[in-house]
C-alpha positions in Angstrom: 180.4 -15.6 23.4 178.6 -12.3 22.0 179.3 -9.5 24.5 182.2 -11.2 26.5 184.8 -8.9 28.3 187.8 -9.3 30.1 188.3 -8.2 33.8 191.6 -7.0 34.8 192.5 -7.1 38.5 195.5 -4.4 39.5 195.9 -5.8 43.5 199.7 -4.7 43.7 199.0 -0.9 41.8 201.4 -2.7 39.5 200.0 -2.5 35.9 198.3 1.1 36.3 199.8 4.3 37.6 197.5 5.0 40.5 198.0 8.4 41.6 197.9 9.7 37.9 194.5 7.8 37.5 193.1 9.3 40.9 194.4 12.5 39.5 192.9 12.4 36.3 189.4 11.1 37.8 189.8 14.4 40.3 190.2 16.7 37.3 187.1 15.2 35.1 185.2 15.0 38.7 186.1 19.1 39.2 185.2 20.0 35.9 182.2 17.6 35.6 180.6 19.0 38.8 182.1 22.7 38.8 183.3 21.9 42.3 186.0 24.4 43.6 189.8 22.9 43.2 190.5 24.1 46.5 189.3 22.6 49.9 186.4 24.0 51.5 186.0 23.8 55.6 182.5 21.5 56.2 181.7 23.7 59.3 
């Protein structure tokens, strides 16, 4: 089975810290896309 992975299902937010992963996906996503860290009104 050449190219076979393994798929890990997290349902309970039990084996991976969520809110550091959202965090660290917001950081890469702000510096990726020089978007401001600060909210901006839409209107």
């Amino acid at each position: 089975m050449s190219g076979a992975g393994l798929i890990i299902f997290d349902l309970d937010g039990t084996l991976v810290d969520q809110e550091a992963a959202v965090g660290r996906w917001a950081d890469e996503f702000i510096r990726t896309y020089s978007a401001s860290a600060s909210p901006t009104p839409v209107c």
